[in-house]
C-alpha positions in Angstrom: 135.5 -82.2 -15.3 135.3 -84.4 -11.9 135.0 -82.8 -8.6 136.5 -85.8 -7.1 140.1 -85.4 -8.4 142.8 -84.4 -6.1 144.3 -80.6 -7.1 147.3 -79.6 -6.7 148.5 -79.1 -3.2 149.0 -75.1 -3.1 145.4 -74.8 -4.0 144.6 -75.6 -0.6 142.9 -79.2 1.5 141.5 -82.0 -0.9 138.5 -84.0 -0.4 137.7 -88.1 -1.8 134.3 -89.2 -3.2 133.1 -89.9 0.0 132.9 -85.9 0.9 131.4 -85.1 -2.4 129.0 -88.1 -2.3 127.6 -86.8 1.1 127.3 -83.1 -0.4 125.7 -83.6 -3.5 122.4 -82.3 -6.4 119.8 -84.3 -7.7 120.9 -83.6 -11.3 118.2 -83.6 -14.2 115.5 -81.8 -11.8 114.2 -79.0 -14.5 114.7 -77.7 -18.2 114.8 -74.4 -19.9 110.9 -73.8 -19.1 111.3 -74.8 -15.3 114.7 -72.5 -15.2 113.1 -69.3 -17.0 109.7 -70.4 -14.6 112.3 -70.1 -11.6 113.9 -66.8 -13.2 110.1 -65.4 -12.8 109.4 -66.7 -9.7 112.5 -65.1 -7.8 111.3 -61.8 -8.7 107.2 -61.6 -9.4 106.7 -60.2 -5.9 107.6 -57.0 -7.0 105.2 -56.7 -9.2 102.7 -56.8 -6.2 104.5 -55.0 -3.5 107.6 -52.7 -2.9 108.3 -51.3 -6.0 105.3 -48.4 -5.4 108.0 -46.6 -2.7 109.9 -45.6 -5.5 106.4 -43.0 -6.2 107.2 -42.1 -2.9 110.5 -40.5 -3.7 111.2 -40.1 -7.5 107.7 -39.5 -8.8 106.3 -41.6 -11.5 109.0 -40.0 -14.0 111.5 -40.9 -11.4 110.3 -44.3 -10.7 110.0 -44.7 -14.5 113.8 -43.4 -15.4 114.8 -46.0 -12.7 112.6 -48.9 -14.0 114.4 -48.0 -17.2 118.2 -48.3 -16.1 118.3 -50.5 -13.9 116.3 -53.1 -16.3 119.3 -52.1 -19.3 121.5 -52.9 -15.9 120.0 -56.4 -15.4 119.3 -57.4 -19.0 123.0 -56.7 -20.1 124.3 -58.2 -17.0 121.8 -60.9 -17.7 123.7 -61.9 -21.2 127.0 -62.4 -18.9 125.3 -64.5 -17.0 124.1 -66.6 -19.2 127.4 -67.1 -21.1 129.0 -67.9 -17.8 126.8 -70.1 -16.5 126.8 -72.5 -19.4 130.3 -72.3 -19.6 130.3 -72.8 -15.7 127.2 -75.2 -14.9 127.9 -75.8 -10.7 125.5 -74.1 -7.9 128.4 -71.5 -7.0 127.1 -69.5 -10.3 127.5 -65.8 -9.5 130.6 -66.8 -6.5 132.1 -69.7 -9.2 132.4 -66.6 -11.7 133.7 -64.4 -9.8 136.3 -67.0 -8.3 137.2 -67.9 -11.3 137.9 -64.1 -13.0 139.5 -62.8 -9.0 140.8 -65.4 -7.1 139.2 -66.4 -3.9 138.7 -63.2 -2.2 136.8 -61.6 -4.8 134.7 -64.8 -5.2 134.3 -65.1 -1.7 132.9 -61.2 -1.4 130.4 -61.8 -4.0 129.1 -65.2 -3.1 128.8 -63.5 0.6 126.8 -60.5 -1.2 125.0 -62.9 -2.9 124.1 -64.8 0.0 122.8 -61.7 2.1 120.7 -60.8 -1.0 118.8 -64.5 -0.8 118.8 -64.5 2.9 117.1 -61.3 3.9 115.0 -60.9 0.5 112.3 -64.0 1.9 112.2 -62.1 5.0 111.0 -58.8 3.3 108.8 -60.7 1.2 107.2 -62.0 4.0 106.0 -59.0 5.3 104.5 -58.0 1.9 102.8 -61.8 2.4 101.4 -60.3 6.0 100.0 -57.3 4.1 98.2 -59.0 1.5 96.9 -61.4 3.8 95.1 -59.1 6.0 93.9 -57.2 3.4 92.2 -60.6 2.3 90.9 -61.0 5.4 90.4 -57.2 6.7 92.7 -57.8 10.2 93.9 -55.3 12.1 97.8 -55.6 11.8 99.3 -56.8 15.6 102.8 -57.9 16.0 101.6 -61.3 17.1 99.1 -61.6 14.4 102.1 -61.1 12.0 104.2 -63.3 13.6 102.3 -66.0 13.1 101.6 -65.4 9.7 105.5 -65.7 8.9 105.7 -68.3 10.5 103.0 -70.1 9.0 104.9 -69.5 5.7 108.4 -70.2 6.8 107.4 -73.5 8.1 105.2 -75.2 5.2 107.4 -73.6 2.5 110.2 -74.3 3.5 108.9 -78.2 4.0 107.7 -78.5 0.7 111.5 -77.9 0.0 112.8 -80.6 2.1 111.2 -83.4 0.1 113.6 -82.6 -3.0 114.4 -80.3 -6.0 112.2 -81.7 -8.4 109.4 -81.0 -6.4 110.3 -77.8 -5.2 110.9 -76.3 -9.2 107.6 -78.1 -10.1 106.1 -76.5 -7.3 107.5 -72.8 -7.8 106.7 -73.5 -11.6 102.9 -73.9 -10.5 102.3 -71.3 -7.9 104.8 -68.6 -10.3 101.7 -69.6 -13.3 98.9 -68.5 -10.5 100.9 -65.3 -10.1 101.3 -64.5 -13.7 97.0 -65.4 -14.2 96.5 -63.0 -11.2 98.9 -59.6 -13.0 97.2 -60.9 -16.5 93.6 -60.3 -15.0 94.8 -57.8 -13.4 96.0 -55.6 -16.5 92.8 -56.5 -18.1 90.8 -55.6 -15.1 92.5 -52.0 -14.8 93.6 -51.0 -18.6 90.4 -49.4 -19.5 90.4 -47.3 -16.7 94.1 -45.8 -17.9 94.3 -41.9 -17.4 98.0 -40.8 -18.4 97.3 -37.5 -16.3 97.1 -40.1 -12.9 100.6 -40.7 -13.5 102.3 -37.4 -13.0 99.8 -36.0 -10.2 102.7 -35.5 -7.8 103.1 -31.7 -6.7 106.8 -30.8 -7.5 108.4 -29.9 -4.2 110.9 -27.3 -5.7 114.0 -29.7 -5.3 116.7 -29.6 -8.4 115.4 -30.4 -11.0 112.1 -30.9 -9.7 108.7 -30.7 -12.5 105.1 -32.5 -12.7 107.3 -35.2 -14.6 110.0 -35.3 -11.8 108.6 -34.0 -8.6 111.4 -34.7 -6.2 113.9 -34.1 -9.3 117.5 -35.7 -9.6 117.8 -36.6 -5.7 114.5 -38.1 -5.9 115.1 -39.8 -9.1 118.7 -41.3 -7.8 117.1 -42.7 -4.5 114.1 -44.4 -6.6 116.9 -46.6 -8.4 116.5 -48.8 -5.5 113.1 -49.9 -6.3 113.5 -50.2 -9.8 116.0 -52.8 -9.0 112.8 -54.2 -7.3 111.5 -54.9 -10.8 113.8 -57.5 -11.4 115.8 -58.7 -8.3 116.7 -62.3 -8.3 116.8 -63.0 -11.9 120.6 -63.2 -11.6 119.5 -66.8 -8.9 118.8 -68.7 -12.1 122.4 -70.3 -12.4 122.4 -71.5 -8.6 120.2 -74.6 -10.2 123.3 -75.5 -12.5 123.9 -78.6 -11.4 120.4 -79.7 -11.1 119.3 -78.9 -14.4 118.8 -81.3 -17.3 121.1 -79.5 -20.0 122.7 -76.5 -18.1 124.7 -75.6 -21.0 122.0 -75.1 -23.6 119.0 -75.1 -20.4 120.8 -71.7 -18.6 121.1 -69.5 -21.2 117.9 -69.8 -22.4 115.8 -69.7 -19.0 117.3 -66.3 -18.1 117.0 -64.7 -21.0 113.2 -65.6 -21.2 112.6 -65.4 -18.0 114.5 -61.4 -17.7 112.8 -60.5 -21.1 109.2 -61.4 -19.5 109.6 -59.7 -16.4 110.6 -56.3 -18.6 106.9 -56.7 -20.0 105.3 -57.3 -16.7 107.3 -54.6 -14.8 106.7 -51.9 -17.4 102.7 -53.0 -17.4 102.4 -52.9 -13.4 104.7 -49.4 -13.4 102.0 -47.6 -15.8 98.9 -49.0 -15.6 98.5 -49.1 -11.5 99.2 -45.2 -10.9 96.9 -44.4 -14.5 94.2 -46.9 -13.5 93.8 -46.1 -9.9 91.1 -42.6 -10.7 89.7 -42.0 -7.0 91.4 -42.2 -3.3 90.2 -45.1 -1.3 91.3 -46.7 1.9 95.0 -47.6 1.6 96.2 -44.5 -0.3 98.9 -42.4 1.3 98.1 -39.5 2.7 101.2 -37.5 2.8 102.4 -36.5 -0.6 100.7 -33.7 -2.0 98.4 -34.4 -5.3 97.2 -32.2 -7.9 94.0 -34.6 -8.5 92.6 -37.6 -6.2 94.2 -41.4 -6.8 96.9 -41.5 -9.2 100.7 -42.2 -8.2 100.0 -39.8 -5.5 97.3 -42.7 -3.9 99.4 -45.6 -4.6 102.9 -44.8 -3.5 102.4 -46.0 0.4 99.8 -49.1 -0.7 101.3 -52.0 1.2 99.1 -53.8 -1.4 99.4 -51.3 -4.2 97.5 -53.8 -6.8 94.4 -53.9 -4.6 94.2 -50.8 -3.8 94.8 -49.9 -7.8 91.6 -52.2 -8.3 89.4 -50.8 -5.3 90.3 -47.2 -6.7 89.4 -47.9 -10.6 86.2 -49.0 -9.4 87.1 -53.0 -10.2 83.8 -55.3 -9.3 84.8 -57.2 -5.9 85.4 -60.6 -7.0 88.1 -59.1 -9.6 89.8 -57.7 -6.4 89.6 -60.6 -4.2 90.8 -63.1 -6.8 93.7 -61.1 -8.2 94.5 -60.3 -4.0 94.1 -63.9 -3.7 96.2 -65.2 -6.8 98.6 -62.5 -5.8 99.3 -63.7 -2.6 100.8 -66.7 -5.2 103.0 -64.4 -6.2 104.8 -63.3 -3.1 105.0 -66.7 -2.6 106.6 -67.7 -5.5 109.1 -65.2 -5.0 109.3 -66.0 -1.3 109.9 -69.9 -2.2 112.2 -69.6 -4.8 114.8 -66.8 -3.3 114.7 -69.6 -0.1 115.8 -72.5 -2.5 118.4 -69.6 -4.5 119.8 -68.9 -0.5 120.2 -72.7 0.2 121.5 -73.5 -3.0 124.4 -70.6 -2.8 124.6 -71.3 0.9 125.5 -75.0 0.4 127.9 -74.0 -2.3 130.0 -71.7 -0.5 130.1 -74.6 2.4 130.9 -77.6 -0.2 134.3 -75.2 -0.8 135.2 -74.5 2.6 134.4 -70.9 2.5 132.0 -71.2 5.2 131.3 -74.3 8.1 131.5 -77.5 5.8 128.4 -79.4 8.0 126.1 -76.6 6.6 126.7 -78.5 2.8 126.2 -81.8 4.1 122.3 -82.7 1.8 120.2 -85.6 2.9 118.9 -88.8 1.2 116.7 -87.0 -1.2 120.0 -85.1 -2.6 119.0 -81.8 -0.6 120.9 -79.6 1.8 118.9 -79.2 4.6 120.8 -77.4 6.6 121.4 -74.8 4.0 117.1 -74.8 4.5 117.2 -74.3 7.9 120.1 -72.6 9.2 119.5 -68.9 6.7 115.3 -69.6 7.1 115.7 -69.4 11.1 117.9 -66.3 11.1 115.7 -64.5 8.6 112.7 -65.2 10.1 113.5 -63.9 13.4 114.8 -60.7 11.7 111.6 -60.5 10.1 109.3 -61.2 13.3 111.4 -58.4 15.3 111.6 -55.9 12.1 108.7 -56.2 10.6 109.8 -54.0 8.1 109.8 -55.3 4.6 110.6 -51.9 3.5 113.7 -52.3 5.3 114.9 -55.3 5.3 114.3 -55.1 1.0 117.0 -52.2 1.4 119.2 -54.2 2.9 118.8 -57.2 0.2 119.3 -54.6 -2.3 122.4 -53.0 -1.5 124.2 -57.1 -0.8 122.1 -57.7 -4.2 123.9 -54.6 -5.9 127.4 -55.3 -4.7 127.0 -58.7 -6.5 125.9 -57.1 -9.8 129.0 -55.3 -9.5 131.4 -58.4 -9.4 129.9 -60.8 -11.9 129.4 -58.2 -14.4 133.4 -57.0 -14.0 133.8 -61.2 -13.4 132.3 -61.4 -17.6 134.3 -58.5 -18.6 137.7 -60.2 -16.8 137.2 -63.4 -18.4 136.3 -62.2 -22.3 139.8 -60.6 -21.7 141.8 -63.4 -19.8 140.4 -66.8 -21.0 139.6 -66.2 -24.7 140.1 -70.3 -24.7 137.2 -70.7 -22.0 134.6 -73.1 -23.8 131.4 -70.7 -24.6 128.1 -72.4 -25.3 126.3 -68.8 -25.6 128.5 -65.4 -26.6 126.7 -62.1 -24.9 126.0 -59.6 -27.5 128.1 -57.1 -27.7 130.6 -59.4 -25.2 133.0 -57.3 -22.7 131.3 -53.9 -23.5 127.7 -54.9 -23.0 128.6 -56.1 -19.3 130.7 -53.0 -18.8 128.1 -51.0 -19.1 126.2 -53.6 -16.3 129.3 -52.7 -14.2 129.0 -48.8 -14.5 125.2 -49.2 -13.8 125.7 -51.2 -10.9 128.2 -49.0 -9.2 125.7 -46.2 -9.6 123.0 -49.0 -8.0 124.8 -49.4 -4.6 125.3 -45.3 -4.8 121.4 -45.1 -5.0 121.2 -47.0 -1.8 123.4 -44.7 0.2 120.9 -41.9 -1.2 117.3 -43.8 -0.4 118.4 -45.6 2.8 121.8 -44.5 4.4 121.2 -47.0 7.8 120.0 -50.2 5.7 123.7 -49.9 3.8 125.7 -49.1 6.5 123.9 -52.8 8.4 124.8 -54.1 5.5 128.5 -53.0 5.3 128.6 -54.3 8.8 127.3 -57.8 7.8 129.7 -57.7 5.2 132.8 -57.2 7.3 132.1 -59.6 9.9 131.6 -62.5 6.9 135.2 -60.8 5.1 136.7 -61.0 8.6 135.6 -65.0 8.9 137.3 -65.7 5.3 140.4 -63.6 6.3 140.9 -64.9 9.4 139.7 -68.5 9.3 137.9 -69.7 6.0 140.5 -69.2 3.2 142.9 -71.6 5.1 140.4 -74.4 4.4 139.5 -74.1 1.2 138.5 -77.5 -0.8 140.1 -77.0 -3.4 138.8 -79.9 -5.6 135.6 -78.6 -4.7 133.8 -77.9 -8.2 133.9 -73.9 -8.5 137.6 -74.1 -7.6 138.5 -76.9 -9.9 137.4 -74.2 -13.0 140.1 -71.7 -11.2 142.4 -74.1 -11.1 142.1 -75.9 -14.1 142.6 -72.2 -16.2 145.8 -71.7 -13.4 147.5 -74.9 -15.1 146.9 -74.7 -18.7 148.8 -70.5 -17.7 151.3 -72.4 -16.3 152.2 -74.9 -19.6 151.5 -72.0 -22.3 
């Protein structure tokens, strides 16, 4: 189907090849491995960092009932995905579904959730890049010293991606390997020191429901939902390199399911063996939950660098620790590279259609939208150097993360109902009912936020309002509508209107 055809005039302003010529991909850039290497990449940092808070207020029981639904939540929504992005291949992905199952206002909302999901996640992962950094190098944290450190990041990563999309996969590809050679020394490093009793040394503080297994009980259990979705968030980016991608229809579904099934083995590895390795308190351990025994998920929950501290508290011979700190830090980059190309890549999307300022679409001579780079990395790096908060700022990527999981999983269960003549390349197991269950889950997700960080949501909801208000106000009057993620909405519109 050609982007460059005019559509029909009610389906708002029409743009010529010149417009599309200025805002195009560099197709071919990366294959299945490369795509399920990117699926890895956007979420790998949470193997290293963040996910730990969720000891903090479910327990390990908690944290591992969380770990355990939201990971049926992204798999499930995962299969969706995949069917709809091989039977959709354009960098809209998660907004191109949704347009195309709820009109323009419920693609709109989700492309907009998606978008703050990619735009404050590299902020909060550079903060987890300041910890591990001056744990390398034992610095006192200052909010200069930081500063710099985010920027140094900011600026040379977000270079590298300005010289094209080929290089940028390749490079993710290589630095997401280093991180998965850092957690694979790491297991070995900290397996034999396993002690299933570390994992449930949490005092029970008498809530509902509250036991050794869950010792801030249901409450706690609901909150920690929101850093199980830790485990995996991002995965869902994988389609935004569509158009880029050598054979999107067989490449897509393919990379995410490989890439989603490996992070299930990674996430489950870090989520037992860190809290049952980690035998003795060291420095880095939190100090305010109560503990039946030294070290254990009690030691680890606070750990800004939870891995390293895991090692120094199993007793790990210093080189172990400084490589796997070292070859970590390739892992919050990976994660930190790849969610900046996912932002620019949905950013540029959403522009391309109107939705949002067009000049923000516009991609240089090397096929790359630079703007789309710099506009979302400048706004999230000054949040990050005034927050500083990664905890934060990761709640806030969350809760725009699980308002998205909410619309493309109802988006897959729409279209298996409405357009049963929509060209599959992939059919989700189970089809509409697998995905509803995705739905269900992911309305419970953006509940868990309310219940682990009211403040983070409610910013959010603001966000959110301001970007509806734009569309309502402005946006959806200047729609291009032969842009490609409408074409697929309006293309399933005419062959309605001649059955």
């Amino acid at each position: 189907m050609s982007s460059h055809q005019p559509a029909p005039a009610s389906s708002g302003s029409t743009e010529g090849q010149e417009y599309f010529a200025d805002r195009s991909l560099k197709q071919g850039a990366g294959g299945w491995i490369i795509l399920a290497g990117l699926g890895v990449a956007y979420v790998i940092s949470g193997d290293f960092s963040g996910w730990n808070g969720g000891l903090s207020t479910g327990g390990f029981g908690g944290l591992l009932i969380a770990f355990l639904l939201m990971g049926i939540m992204y798999l499930f929504m995962c299969f969706g995905i995949a069917e709809m992005s091989a039977a959709m291949p354009v960098a809209g992905a998660g907004y191109s579904f949704a347009r195309r199952a709820m009109g323009r206002f419920g693609g709109y909302a989700t492309g907009v959730a998606i978008l703050i999901e990619y735009a404050i996640a590299p902020a909060a992962i550079a903060t987890f890049i300041g910890d591990y950094v001056r744990e390398l190098f034992s610095w006192e944290s200052s909010f200069w010293l930081n500063v710099g450190i985010y920027a140094f990041f900011w600026v040379v990563f977000v270079g590298v991606q300005l010289i094209g999309a080929g290089e940028a996969l390749k490079t993710i590809f290589v630095i997401t390997a280093v991180a998965v050679v850092a957690l694979v020394v790491y297991f070995v490093a900290i397996a034999p020191h396993f002690d299933a009793s570390q994992l449930t040394n949490i005092e029970p503080d008498g809530s509902l429901g509250s036991s050794s297994f869950l010792p801030f009980g249901i409450k706690g259990t609901l909150a920690s939902l929101v850093c199980g979705i830790w485990f995996f968030l991002g995965i869902e980016g994988v389609p935004v390199a569509a158009e880029e991608a050598k054979d999107p229809k067989r490449d897509m579904p393919r990379g995410i399911i490989i890439g989603m099934l490996c992070l299930l083995v990674f996430g489950a590895l870090v989520l037992f063996l860190s809290p049952g390795g980690t035998n003795v308190a060291v420095d880095g351990c939190a100090t305010d939950i109560a503990s039946t025994t030294p070290g254990g998920s009690a030691c680890i929950a606070g750990a800004g660098a939870p891995l390293i501290v895991a090692l120094k508290a199993a007793g790990a011979q210093s080189w172990i620790v400084t490589f796997v700190n070292i070859a970590g830090l390739a892992g919050l980059i990976a994660s930190f590279f790849s969610l900046i190309y996912a932002c620019s890549r949905q950013l540029f999307a959403l522009s391309r259609a109107g939705y949002l300022p067009r000049w923000i679409s516009v991609t240089s001579k090397r096929k790359v939208p630079t703007l789309a780079y710099i506009v979302p990395g400048t706004i999230a790096f000054l949040l990050g150097a005034w927050q500083q908060d990664g905890g934060r700022m990761m709640d806030i990527a969350v809760f725009g993360a699980t308002i998205s999981y909410v619309m493309m999983s109802l988006s897959h269960v729409i279209l298996r109902i409405r357009a049963k003549d929509l060209k599959r390349y992939y059919l989700t197991p189970g089809g509409a009912i697998t995905t509803g269950i995705a739905t269900v889950l992911g309305v419970v997700a953006v509940v868990s936020v309310f219940t682990y960080d009211p403040p983070a949501a409610l910013m959010t909801l603001g966000v959110f309002v301001v970007l509806m208000a734009y569309f309502l106000l402005y946006s959806h009057k200047h729609v291009v509508g032969n842009a490609p993620e409408e074409e697929f909405a309006i293309l399933a519109q005419q062959e309605a209107e001649l059955s």
